[in-house]
C-alpha positions in Angstrom: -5.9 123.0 162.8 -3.3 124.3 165.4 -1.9 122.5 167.9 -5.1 123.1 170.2 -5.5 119.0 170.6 -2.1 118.5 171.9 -3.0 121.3 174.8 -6.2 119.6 174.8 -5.6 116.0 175.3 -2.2 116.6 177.9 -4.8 118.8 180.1 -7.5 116.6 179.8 -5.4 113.8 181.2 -4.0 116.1 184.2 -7.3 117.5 185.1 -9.4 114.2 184.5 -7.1 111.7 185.2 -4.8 113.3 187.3 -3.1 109.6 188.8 -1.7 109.2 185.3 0.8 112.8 186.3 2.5 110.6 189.4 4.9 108.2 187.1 5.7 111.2 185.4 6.7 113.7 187.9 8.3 110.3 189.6 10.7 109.6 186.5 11.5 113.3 185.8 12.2 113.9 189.3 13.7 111.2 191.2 10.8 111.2 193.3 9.0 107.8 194.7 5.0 109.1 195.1 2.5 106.4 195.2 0.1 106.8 192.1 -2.7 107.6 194.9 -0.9 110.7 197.1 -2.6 113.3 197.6 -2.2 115.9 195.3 -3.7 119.8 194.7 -4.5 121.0 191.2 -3.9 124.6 191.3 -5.0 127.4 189.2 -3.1 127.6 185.6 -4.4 130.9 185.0 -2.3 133.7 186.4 -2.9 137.4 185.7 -0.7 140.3 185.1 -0.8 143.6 184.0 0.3 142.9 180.3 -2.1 140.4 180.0 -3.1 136.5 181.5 -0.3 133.4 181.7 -2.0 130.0 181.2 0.1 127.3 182.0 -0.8 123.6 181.1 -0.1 121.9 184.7 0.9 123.1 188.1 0.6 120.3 191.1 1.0 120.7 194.7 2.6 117.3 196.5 2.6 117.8 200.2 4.6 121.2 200.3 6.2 120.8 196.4 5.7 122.7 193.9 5.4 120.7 189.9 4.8 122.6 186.8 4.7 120.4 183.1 4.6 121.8 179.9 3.4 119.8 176.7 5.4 121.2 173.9 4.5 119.5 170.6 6.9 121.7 168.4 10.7 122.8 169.4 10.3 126.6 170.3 13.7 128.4 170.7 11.5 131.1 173.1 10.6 128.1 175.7 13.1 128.6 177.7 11.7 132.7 178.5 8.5 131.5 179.0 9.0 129.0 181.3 10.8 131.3 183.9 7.6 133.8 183.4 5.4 130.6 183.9 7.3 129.8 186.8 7.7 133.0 188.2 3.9 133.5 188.2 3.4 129.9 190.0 6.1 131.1 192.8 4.6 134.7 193.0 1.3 133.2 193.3 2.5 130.9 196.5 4.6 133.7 198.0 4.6 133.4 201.8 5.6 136.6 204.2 7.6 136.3 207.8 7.3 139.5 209.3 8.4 142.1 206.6 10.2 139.4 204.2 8.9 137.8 201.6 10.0 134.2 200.3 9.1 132.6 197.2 9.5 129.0 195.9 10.0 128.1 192.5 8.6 124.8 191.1 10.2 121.9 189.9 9.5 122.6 186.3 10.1 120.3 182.9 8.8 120.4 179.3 7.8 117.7 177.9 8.6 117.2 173.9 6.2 115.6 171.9 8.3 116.1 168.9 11.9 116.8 168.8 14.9 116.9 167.0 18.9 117.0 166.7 18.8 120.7 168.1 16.4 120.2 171.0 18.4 120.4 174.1 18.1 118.1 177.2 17.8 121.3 179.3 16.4 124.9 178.5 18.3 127.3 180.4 18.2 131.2 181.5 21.1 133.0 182.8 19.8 135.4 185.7 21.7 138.4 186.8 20.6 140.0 189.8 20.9 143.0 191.0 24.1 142.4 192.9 25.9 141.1 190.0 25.6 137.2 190.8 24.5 135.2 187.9 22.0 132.3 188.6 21.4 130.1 185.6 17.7 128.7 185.5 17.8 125.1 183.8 14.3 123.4 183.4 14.4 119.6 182.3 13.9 118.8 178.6 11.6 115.3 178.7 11.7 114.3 174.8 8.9 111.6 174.7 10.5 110.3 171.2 13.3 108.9 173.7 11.1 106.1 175.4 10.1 103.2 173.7 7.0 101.3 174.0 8.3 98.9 176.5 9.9 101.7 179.2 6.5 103.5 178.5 4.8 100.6 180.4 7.5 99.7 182.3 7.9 103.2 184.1 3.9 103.2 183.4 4.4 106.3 181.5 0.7 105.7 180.4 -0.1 109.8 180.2 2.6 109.0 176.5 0.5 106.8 175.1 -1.6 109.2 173.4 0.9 111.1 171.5 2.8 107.7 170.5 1.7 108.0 167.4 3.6 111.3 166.5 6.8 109.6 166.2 5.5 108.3 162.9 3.8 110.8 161.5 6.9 111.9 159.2 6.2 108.2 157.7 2.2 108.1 157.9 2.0 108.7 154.1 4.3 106.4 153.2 2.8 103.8 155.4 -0.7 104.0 154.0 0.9 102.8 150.8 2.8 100.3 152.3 1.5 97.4 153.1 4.1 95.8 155.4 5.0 99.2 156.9 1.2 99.4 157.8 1.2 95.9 159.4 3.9 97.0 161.3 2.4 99.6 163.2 -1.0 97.8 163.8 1.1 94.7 165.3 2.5 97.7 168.0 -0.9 99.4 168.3 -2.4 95.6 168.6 0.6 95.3 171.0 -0.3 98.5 172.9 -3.8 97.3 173.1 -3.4 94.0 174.7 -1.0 95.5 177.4 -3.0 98.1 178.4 -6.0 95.9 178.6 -4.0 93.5 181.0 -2.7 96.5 183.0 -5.5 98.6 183.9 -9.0 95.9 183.0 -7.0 92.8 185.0 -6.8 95.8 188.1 -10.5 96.7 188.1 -9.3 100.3 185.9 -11.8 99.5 183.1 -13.1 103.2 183.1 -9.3 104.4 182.9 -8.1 101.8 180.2 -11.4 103.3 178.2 -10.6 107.0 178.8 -6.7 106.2 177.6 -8.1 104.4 174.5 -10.2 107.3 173.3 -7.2 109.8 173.9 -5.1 107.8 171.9 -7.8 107.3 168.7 -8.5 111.2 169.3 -4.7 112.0 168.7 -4.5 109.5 166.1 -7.0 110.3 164.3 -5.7 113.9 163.5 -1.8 112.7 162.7 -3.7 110.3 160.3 -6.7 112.9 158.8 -5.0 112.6 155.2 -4.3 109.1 155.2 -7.8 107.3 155.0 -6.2 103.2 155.2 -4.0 103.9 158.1 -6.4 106.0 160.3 -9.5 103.3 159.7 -7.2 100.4 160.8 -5.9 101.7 163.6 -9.8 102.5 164.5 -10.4 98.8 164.2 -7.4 97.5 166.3 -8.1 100.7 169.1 -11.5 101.6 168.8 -13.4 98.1 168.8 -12.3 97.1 171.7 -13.6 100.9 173.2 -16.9 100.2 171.7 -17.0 97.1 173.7 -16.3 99.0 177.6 -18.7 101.5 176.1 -21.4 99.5 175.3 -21.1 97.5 178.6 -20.8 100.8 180.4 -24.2 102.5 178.3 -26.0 99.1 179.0 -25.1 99.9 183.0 -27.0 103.1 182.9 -29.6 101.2 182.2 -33.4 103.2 181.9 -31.6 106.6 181.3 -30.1 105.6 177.5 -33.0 103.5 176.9 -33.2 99.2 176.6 -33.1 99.5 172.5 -30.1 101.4 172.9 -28.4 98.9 175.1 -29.2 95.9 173.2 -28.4 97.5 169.8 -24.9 98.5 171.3 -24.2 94.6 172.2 -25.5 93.6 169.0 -22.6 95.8 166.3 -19.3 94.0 167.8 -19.3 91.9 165.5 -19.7 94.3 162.9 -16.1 95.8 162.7 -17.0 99.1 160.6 -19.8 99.7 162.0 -17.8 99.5 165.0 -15.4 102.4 163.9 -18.1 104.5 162.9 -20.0 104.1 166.6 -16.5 104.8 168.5 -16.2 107.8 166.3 -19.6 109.4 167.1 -19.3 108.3 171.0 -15.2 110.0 170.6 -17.3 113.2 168.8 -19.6 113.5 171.6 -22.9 112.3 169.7 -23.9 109.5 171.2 -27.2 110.8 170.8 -26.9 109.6 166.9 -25.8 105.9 167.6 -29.2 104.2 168.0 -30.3 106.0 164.9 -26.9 104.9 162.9 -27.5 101.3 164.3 -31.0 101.0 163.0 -31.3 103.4 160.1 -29.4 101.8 156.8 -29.9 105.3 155.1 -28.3 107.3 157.7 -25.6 105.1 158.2 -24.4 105.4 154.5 -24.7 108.9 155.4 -22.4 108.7 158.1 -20.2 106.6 156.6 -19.9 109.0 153.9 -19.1 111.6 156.1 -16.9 110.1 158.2 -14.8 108.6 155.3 -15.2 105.1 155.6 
């Protein structure tokens, strides 16, 4: 698997839950936006003649320009193709007085989801014009490894939380044999949990503290694919209490999933495994199968089997 579901979960979070972008673009660039301004999406598809730029985020505040790139490994070419990204954003919003033409870069900045010793704190390209004055284009470096937990919440950085688990992932073997090691992180996630609950359920943000939760079990669940104890407990500290919002939110629609479906849902949280093996299908997108995996013994082992558990 390539890192597609990196891509996939940063624009997922831009697109669908574009409030959780304002903290970021806030810490990155000095700014002060209340998580509810008004903000544009534009287009991240830009075509040229030697083919089509897709870029992961571009944002219009008022009359600003903000591009993010999620970067999960260290690529000495970023630097090059974030002055074509961002030459493409400006080219695209290129306004004419009379017969002059002026463009506006975006404030641009990659975030890291891994990085190392050699990642710089700012990817730079030296520009010579045609004049012979040298402009040097420096793009902020944002290495996620940097903030802890606590600033995370703190600067509500929530849009991290997902890929928190990478920072591990060097040590995921070695904490599925290790007992302590593995107590450790399920006391953070368990951590994590609680503080996101208080933050976004206390605030009438059910859905969003749902949506979150999900991202982070989706990411998780791939860093931890080989490492069957680590990946199932996290699922029971995470994904039980998403089972729970989901069940109460299916139960809301009420006629349209059925009342068996409803009542079986209330009826597994008190079940942990089963638990994990519901949040997995809902995660999957078969929530069509959950009644039958509730009900049906034999095609719950069968599930369970395939699932791993």
């Amino acid at each position: 698997m390539n890192n597609t579901i990196f891509d996939d979960v940063f624009r997922t979070m831009v697109e669908k839950i574009p409030q959780l972008a304002i903290p970021l673009i806030n810490e990155v660039f000095q700014t002060s936006y209340p998580e509810n301004v008004e903000m544009v999406q534009l287009r991240n598809e830009h075509h040229q003649e030697n083919g089509e730029i897709i870029t992961d985020s571009c944002l219009r505040i008022g009359r600003k320009l903000y591009h993010i790139e999620c970067q999960s490994v260290d690529d000495t070419t970023m630097a090059i193709r974030m002055i074509e990204y961002d030459f493409a954003i400006a080219l695209d919003s290129a306004r004419k007085y009379g017969r002059r033409y002026r463009m506006e870069f975006p404030k641009s900045c990659v975030l890291y989801l891994r990085s190392g010793k050699n990642t710089p704190d700012f990817l730079e390209v030296e520009v010579v014009f045609p004049d012979g004055k040298i402009q040097v284009y420096r793009i902020l470096a944002v290495k996620l490894d940097e903030y802890t937990k606590d600033e995370i919440f703190e600067k509500n950085l929530l849009m991290f939380l997902p890929f928190y688990i990478m920072r591990y992932e060097k040590e995921i073997h070695k904490i599925n044999q290790d007992p302590e090691k593995l107590q450790f992180l399920l006391d953070e996630y368990e951590d994590i949990r609680i503080t996101l609950e208080k933050e976004l359920t206390g605030t009438g943000r059910a859905e969003l503290y749902t949506n979150l939760n999900k991202l982070i079990m989706k990411i998780s669940d791939y860093i931890c694919r080989e490492e069957d104890v680590v990946r199932e407990r996290l699922g029971e500290t995470m994904g039980g209490k998403v089972l729970e919002l989901e069940s109460e939110r299916l139960k809301a629609i009420g006629e349209s999933i059925g009342e068996a479906r409803g009542k079986a849902m209330g009826e597994l949280q008190g079940e942990m495994r089963l638990g994990v093996l519901i949040n997995r299908l809902i995660l999957d997108g078969r929530g069509a199968e959950v009644q039958r995996a509730a009900m049906d013994a034999e095609r719950r082992k069968e599930l369970y089997k395939e699932y791993g558990m």
